[in-house]
DRENPA-594580 format. One record per residue (C-alpha): residue number from 1; x, y, z. Coordinates in steps of 0.25 Angstrom, whole numbers. Layout:
DRENPA-594580
@resi = NUM; xx = X; yy = Y; zz = Z .
...
***
This chain:
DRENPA-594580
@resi = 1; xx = 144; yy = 524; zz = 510 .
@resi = 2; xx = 129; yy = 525; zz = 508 .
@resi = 3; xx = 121; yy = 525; zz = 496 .
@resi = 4; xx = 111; yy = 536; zz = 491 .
@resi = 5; xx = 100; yy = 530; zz = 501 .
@resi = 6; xx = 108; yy = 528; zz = 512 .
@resi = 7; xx = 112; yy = 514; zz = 512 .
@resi = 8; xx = 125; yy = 511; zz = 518 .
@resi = 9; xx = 135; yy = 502; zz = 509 .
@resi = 10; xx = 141; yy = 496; zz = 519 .
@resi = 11; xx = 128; yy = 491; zz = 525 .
@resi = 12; xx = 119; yy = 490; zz = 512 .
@resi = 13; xx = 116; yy = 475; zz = 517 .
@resi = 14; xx = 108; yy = 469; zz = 529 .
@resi = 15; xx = 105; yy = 457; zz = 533 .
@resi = 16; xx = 91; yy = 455; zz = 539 .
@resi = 17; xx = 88; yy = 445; zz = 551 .
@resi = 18; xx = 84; yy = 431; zz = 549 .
@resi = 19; xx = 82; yy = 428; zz = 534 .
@resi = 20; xx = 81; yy = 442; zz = 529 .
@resi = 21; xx = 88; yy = 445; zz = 515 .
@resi = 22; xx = 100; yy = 455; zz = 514 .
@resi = 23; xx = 92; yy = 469; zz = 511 .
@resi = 24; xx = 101; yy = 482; zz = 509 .
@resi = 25; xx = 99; yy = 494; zz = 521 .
@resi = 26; xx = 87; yy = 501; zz = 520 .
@resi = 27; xx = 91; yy = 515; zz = 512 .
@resi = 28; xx = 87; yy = 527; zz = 521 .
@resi = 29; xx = 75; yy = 535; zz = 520 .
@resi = 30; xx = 61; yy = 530; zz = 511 .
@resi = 31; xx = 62; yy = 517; zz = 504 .
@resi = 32; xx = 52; yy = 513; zz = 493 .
@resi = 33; xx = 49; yy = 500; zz = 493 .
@resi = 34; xx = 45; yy = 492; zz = 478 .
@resi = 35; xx = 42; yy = 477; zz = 477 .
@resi = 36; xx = 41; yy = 469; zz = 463 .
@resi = 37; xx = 36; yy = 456; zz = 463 .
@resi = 38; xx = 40; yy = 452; zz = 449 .
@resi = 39; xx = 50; yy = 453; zz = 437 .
@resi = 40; xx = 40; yy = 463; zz = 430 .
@resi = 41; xx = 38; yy = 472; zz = 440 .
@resi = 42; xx = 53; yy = 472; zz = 447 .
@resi = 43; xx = 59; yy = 484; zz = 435 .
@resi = 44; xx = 46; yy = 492; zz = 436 .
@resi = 45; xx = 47; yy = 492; zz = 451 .
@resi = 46; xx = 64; yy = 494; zz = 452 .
@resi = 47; xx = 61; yy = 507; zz = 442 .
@resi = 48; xx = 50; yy = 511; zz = 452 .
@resi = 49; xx = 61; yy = 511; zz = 462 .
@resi = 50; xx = 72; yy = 519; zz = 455 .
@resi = 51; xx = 61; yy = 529; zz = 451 .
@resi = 52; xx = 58; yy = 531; zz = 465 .
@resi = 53; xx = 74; yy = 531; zz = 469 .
@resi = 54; xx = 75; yy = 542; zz = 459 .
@resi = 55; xx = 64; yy = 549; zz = 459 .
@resi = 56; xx = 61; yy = 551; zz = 474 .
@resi = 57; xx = 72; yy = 545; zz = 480 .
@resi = 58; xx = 68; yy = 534; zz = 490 .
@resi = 59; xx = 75; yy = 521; zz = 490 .
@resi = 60; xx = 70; yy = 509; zz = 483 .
@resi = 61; xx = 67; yy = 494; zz = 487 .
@resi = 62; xx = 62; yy = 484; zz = 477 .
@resi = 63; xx = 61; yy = 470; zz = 481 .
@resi = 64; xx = 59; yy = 462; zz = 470 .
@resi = 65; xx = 63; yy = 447; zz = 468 .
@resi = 66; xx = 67; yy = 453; zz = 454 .
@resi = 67; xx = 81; yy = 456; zz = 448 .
@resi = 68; xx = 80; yy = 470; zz = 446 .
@resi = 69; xx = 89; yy = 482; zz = 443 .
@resi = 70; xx = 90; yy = 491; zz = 455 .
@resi = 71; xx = 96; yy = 502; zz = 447 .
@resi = 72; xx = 107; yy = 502; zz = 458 .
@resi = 73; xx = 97; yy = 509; zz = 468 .
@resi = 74; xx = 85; yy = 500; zz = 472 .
@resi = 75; xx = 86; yy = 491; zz = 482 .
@resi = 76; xx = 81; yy = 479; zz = 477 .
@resi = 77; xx = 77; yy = 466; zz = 486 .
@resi = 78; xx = 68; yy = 453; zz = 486 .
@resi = 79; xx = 56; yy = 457; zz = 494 .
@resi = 80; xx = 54; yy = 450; zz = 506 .
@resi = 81; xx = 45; yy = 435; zz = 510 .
@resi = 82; xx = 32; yy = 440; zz = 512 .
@resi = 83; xx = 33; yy = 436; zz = 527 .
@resi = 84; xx = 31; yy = 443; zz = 539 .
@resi = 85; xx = 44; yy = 443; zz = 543 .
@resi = 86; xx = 51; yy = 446; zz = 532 .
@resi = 87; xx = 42; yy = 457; zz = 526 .
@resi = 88; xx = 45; yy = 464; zz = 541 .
@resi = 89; xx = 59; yy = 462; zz = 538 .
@resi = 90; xx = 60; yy = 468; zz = 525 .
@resi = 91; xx = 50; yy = 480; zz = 529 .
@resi = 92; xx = 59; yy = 482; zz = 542 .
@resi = 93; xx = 71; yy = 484; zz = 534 .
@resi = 94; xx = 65; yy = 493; zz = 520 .
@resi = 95; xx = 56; yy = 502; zz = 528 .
@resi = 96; xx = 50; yy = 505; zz = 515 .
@resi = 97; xx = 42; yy = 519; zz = 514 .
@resi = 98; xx = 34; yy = 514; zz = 505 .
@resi = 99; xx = 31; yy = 501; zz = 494 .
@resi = 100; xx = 26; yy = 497; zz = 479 .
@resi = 101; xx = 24; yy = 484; zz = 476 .
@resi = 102; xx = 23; yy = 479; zz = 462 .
@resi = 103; xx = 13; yy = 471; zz = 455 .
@resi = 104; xx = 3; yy = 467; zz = 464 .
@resi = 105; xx = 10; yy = 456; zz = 471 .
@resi = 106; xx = 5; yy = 457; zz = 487 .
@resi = 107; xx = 16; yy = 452; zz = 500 .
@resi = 108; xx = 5; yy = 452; zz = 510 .
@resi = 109; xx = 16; yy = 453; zz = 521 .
@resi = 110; xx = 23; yy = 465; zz = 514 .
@resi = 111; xx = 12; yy = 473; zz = 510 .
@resi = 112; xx = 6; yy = 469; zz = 524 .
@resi = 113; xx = 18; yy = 473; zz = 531 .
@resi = 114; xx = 22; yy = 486; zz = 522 .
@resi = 115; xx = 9; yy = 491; zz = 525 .
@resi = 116; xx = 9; yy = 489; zz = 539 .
@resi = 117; xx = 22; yy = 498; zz = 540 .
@resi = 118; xx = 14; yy = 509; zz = 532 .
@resi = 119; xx = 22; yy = 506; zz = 519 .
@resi = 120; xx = 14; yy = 512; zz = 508 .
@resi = 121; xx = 13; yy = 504; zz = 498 .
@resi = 122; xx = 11; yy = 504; zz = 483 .
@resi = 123; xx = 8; yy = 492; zz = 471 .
@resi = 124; xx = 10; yy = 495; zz = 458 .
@resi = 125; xx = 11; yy = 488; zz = 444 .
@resi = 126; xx = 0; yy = 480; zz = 449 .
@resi = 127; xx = -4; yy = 470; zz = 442 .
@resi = 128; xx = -14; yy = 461; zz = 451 .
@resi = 129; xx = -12; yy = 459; zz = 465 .
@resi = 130; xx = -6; yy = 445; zz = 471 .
@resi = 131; xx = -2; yy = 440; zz = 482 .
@resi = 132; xx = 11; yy = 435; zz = 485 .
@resi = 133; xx = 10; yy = 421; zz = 481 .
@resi = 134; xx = 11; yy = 413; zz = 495 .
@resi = 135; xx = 5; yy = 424; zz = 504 .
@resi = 136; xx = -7; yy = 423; zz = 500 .
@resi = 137; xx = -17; yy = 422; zz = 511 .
@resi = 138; xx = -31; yy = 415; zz = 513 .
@resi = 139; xx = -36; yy = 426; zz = 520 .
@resi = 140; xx = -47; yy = 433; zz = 510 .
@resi = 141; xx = -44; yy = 449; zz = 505 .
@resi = 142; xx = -27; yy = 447; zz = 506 .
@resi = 143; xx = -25; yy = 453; zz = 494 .
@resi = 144; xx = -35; yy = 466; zz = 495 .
@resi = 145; xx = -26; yy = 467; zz = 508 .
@resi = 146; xx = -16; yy = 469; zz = 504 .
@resi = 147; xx = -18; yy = 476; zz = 491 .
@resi = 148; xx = -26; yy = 486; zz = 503 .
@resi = 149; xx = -11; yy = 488; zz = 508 .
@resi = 150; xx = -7; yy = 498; zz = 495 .
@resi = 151; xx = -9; yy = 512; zz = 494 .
@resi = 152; xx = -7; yy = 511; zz = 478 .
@resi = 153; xx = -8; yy = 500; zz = 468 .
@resi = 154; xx = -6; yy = 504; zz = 455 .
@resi = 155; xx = -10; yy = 493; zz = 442 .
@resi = 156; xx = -4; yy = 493; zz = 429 .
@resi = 157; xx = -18; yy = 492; zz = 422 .
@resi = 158; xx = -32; yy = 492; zz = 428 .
@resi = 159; xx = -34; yy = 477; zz = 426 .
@resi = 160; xx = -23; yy = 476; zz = 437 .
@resi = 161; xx = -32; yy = 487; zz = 445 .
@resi = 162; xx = -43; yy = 478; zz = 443 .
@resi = 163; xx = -36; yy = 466; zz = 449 .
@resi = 164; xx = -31; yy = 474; zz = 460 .
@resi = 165; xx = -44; yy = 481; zz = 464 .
@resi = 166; xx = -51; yy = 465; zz = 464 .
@resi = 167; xx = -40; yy = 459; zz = 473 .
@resi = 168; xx = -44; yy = 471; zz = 483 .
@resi = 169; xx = -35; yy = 484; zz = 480 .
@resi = 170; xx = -44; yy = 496; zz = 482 .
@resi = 171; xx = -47; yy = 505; zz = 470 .
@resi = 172; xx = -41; yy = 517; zz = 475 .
@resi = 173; xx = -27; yy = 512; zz = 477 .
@resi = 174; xx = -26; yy = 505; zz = 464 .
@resi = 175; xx = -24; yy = 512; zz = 451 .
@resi = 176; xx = -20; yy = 508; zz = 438 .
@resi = 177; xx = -6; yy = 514; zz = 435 .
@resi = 178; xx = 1; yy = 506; zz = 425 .
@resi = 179; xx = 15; yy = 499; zz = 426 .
@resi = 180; xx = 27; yy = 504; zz = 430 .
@resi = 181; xx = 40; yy = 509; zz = 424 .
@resi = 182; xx = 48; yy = 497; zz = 419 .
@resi = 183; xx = 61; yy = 507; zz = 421 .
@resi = 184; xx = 72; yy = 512; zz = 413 .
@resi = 185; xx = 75; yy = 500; zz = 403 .
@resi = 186; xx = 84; yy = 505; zz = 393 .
@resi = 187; xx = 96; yy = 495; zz = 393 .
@resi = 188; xx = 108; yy = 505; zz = 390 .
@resi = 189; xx = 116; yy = 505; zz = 379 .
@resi = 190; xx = 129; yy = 514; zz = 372 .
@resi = 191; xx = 122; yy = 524; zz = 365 .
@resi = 192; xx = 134; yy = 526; zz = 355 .
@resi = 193; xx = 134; yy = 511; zz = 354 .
@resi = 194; xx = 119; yy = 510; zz = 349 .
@resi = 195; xx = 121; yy = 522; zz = 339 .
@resi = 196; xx = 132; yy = 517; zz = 332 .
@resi = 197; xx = 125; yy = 504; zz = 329 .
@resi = 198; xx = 113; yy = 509; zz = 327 .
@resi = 199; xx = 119; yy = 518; zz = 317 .
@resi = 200; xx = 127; yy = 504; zz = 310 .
@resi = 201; xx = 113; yy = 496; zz = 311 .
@resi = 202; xx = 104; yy = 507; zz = 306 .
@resi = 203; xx = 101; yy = 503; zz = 292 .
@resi = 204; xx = 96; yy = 488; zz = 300 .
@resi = 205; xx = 85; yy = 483; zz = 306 .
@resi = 206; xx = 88; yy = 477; zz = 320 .
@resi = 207; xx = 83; yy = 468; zz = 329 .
@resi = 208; xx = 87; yy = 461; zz = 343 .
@resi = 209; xx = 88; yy = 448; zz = 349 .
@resi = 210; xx = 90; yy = 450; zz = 363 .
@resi = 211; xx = 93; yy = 440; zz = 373 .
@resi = 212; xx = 93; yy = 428; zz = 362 .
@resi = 213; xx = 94; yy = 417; zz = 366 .
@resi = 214; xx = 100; yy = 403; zz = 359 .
@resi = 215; xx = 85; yy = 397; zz = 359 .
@resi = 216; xx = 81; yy = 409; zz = 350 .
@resi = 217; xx = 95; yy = 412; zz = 342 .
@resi = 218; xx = 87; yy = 405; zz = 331 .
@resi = 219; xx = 75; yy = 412; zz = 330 .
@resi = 220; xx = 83; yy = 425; zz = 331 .
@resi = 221; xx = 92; yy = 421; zz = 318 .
@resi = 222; xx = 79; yy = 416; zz = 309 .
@resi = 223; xx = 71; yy = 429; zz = 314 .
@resi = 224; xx = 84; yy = 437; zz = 307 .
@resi = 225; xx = 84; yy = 429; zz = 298 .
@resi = 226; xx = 69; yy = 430; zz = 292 .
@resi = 227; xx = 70; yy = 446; zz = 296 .
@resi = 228; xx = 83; yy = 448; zz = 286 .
@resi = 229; xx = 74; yy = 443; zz = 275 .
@resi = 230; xx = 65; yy = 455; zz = 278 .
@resi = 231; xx = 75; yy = 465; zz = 283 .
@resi = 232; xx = 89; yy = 462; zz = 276 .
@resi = 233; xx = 99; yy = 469; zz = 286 .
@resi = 234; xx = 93; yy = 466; zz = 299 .
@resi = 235; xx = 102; yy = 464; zz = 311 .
@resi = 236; xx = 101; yy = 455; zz = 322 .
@resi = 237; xx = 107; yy = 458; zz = 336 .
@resi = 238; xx = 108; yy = 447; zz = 346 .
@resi = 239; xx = 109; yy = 448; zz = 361 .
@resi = 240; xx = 110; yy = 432; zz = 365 .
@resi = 241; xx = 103; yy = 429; zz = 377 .
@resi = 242; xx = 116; yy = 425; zz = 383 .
@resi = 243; xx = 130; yy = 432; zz = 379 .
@resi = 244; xx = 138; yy = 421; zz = 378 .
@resi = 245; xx = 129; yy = 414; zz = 365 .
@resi = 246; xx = 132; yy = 429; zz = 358 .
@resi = 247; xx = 145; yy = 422; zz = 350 .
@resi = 248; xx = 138; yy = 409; zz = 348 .
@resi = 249; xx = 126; yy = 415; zz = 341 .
@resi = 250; xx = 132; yy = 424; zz = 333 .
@resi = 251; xx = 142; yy = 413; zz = 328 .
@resi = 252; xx = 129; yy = 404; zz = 325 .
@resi = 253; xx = 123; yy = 415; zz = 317 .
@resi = 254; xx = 136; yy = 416; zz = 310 .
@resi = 255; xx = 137; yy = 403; zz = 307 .
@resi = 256; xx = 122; yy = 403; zz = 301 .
@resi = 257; xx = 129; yy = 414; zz = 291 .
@resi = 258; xx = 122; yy = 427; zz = 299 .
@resi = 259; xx = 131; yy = 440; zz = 298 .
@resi = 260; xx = 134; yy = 440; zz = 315 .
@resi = 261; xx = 142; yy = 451; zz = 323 .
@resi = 262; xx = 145; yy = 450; zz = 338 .
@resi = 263; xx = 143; yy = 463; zz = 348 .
@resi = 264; xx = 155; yy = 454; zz = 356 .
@resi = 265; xx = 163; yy = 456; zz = 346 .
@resi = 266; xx = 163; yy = 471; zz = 342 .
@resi = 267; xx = 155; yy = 466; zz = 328 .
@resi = 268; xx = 145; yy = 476; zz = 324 .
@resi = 269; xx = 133; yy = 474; zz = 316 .
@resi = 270; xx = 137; yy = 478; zz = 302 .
@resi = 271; xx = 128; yy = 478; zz = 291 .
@resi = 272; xx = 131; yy = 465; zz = 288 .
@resi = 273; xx = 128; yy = 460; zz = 302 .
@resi = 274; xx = 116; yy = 452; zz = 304 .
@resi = 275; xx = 116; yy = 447; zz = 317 .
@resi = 276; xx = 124; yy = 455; zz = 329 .
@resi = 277; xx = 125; yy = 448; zz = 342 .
@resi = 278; xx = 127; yy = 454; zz = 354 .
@resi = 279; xx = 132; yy = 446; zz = 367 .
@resi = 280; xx = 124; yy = 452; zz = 379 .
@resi = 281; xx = 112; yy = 459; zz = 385 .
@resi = 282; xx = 121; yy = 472; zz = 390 .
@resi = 283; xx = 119; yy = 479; zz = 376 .
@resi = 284; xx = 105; yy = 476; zz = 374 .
@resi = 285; xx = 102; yy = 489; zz = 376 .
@resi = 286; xx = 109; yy = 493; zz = 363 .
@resi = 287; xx = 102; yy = 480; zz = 355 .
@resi = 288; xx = 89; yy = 486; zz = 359 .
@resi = 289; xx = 91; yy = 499; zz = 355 .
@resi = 290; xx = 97; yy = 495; zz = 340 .
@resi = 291; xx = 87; yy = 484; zz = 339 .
@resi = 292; xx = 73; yy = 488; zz = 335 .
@resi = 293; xx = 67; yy = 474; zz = 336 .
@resi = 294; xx = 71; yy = 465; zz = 349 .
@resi = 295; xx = 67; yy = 449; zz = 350 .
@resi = 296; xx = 68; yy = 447; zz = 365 .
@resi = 297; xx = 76; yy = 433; zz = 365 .
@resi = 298; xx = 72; yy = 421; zz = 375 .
@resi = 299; xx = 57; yy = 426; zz = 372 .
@resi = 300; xx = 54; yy = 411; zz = 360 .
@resi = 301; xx = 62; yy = 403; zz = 372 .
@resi = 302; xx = 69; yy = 406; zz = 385 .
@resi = 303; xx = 60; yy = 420; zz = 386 .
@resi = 304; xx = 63; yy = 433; zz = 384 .
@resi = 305; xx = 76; yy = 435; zz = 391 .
@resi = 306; xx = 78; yy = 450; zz = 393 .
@resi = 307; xx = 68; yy = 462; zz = 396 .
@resi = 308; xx = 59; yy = 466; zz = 384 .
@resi = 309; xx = 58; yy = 479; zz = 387 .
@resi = 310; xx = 72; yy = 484; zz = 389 .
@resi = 311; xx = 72; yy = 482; zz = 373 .
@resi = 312; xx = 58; yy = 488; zz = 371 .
@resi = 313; xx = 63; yy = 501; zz = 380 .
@resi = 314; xx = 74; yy = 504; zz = 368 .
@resi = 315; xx = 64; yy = 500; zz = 357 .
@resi = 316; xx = 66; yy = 487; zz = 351 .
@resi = 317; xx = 53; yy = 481; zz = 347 .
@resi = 318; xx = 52; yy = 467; zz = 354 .
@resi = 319; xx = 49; yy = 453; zz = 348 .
@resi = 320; xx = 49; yy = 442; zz = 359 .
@resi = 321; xx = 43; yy = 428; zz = 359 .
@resi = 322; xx = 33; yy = 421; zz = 371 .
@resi = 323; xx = 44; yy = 417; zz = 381 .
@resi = 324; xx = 44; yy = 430; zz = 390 .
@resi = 325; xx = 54; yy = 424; zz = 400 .
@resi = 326; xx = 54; yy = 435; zz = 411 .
@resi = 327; xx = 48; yy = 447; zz = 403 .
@resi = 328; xx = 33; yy = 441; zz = 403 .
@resi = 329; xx = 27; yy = 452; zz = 408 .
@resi = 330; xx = 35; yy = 461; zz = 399 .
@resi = 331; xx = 33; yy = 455; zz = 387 .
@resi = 332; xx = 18; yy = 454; zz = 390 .
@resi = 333; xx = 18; yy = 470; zz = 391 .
@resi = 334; xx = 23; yy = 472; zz = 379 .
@resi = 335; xx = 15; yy = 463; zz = 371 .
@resi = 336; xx = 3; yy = 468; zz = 377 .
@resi = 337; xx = 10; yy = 482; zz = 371 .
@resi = 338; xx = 11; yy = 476; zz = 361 .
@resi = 339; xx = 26; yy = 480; zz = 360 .
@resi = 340; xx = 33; yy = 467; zz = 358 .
@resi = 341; xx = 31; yy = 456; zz = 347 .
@resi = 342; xx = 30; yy = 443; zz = 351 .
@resi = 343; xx = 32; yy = 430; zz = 343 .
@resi = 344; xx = 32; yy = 415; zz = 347 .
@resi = 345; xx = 43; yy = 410; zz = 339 .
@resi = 346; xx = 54; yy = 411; zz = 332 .
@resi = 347; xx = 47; yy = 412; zz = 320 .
@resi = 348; xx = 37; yy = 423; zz = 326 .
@resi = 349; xx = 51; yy = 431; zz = 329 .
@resi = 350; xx = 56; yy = 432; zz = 314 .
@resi = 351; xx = 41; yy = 436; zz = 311 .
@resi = 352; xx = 42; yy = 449; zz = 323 .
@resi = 353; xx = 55; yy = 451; zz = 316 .
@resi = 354; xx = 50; yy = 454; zz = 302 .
@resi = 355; xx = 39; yy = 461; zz = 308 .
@resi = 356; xx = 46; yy = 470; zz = 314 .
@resi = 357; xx = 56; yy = 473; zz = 303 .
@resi = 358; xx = 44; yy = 484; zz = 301 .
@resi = 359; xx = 48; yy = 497; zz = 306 .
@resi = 360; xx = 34; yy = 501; zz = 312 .
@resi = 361; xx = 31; yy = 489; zz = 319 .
@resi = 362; xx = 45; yy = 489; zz = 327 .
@resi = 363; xx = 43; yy = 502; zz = 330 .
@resi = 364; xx = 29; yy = 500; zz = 337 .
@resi = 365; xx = 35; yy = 488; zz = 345 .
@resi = 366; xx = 46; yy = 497; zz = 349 .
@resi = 367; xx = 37; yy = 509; zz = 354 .
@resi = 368; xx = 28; yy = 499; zz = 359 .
@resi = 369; xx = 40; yy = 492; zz = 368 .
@resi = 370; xx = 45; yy = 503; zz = 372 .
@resi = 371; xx = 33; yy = 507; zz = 377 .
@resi = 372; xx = 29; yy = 496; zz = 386 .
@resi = 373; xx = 44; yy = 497; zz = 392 .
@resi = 374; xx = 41; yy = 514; zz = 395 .
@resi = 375; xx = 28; yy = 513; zz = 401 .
@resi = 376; xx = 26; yy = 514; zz = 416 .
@resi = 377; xx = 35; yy = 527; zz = 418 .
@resi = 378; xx = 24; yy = 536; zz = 424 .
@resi = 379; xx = 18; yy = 524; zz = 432 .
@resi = 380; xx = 32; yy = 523; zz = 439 .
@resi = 381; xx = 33; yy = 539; zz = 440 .
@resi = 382; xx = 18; yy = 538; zz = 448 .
@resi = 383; xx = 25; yy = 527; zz = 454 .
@resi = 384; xx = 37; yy = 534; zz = 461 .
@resi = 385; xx = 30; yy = 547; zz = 465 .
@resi = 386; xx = 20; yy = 536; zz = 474 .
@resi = 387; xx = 32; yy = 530; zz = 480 .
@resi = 388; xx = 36; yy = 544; zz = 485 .
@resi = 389; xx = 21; yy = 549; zz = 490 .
@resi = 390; xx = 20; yy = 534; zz = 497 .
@resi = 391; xx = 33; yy = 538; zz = 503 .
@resi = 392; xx = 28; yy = 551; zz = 509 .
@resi = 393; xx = 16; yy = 543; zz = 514 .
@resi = 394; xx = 9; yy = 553; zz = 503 .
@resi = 395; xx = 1; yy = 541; zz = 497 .
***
């Protein structure tokens, strides 16, 4: 049985010579080629690769040292040492028709080698240009060589076209264009669920702490507790950073005389509720819909623990503290929006809370969020009719 680009099931799998890594069979036809380097560019990059699957119907490899959604149709590996011998391996077995390679990090021996064999190639979201870190060489002009090895960079501002242009790039290949589509980030959620109790917890303001974890569950019960004296019916709903603290929470805040119910337990937030826990992150879709208001747990200790803006594509404003975890870049973006509140302790939270008990002011975080997680779709649009022209050797 073969799949939609002709890879057969019963050899999906091969083993290289030597020391090479199990790669899957090489799908027939054209095969586009995307590398990310890093965390930030790895989801820009995989929804470059679904675009181009769907849009002009080429396979896809990413290589990434990333964990990142395929989506079920991307092939997605660890690029290869930046060795002779196995860059040759890998571009023997992909053949790829043409590349894009994110961020400005430069592979001497793959860009050298992929030019070689007349692979176009592409760079774009690029932010300054860097060699691989221990493939740097003493010989003067490495990095305007290879830069020379591109047909296009495209910057995401023209400070980066500036730094580019300085390390060597020529002026008519490098253009600002601006960052790519972070892709579709809309966590899913029962639409008749979320009606339902958005209908029960209409009269109520709302807000989310999302990923909690134990190191924050008390800054999280004294910020409600300060925001009910300005907004008396407030509700708290709790997603603990780990499941299994879901019933020891809610029995601490029972305990401290809050009103509790438990998702776990087919409780639903009354009018009388004050805090509703929930017990996992497969309904966060749903908590970020209902809430308007979101702290990003882990961000006053163990750093932000989940994706800022999968909350800010359905909305919720965002209040976060000054450990960004693995969402540096992320957070950075959106404070530089100006689409996120941050605070430096537990304190600064209750204060973020009362402030946003405003209407208005919510309202412009949210637009603002969901702003910075929307941007970049006609950049990827640009994007994907490139990757067909490279193809066709048609620029």
């Amino acid at each position: 049985m073969a799949n939609a680009f002709g890879l057969s099931l019963g050899t999906a799998l091969r083993r290289d010579p030597a020391e090479g890594p199990v790669r899957p069979q090489r799908p027939l036809g054209r095969l586009i080629w995307l590398h990310a380097p890093t965390r930030d560019s790895a989801r820009p990059m995989a929804e470059l690769g679904r675009r181009i699957i769907l849009d002009e119907g080429f396979p896809v490899l990413l290589t990434t040292h990333v964990p990142v959604s395929s989506g079920g149709i991307l092939i997605v590996q660890p690029p290869p040492p930046d060795t002779p011998a196995a860059v040759a391996a890998f571009l023997d077995h992909w053949r790829p028709d043409a590349a894009f390679m994110a961020e400005g990090e430069l592979r001497p021996s793959l860009i050298n080698s992929a030019f070689d064999r007349n692979v176009p190639l592409a760079l774009v979201d690029g932010a300054a240009p860097r060699i691989l870190p221990g493939r740097e060489s003493w010989w003067p002009g490495q990095m305007r060589n290879l830069l020379a090895k591109f047909r296009h960079i495209f910057t995401l501002d023209e400070a980066a076209a500036r730094a580019f242009r300085k390390a060597g790039s020529s002026s008519h290949v490098t253009q600002v264009a601006g960052r790519l589509e972070e892709g579709s980030l809309a966590l899913p959620c029962t639409e008749a669920e979320r009606a339902a109790l958005a209908r029960l917890l209409a009269p109520r303001q709302v807000w989310l702490a999302a990923g909690l974890p134990i190191e924050e569950e008390a800054a999280a019960i004294a910020a409600h507790h300060a925001a009910l004296k300005l907004a008396h019916r407030m509700l708290l709903i709790v997603v603990p950073q780990e499941p299994d603290r879901a019933a020891a929470f809610a029995a601490r805040c029972e305990a401290e005389g809050w009103k509790v119910a438990r998702r776990a337990a087919d409780e639903e937030p009354d009018a009388d509720t004050e805090v509703f826990v929930a017990d996992g992150m497969a309904e966060l879709g749903l908590w970020y819909r209902l809430a308007p208001v979101t702290w990003l747990g882990g961000s006053l200790s163990v750093g932000c623990v989940l994706d800022p803006l999968e909350a800010a594509s359905l909305g919720s404003a965002l209040i976060h503290g000054p450990h960004f975890g693995p969402h540096g870049a992320t957070l950075a973006r959106l404070s530089a929006a100006r689409a996120s509140l941050p605070v430096a302790s537990a304190r600064g939270l209750a204060e973020a809370l009362a402030d946003l008990l405003a209407p208005d002011r919510v309202a412009r975080l949210a637009h603002a969020g969901w702003a910075v997680a929307s941007e970049g779709t006609e950049v990827t649009d640009r994007m994907v009719a490139l990757a067909g022209r490279l193809v066709e050797r048609e620029a």
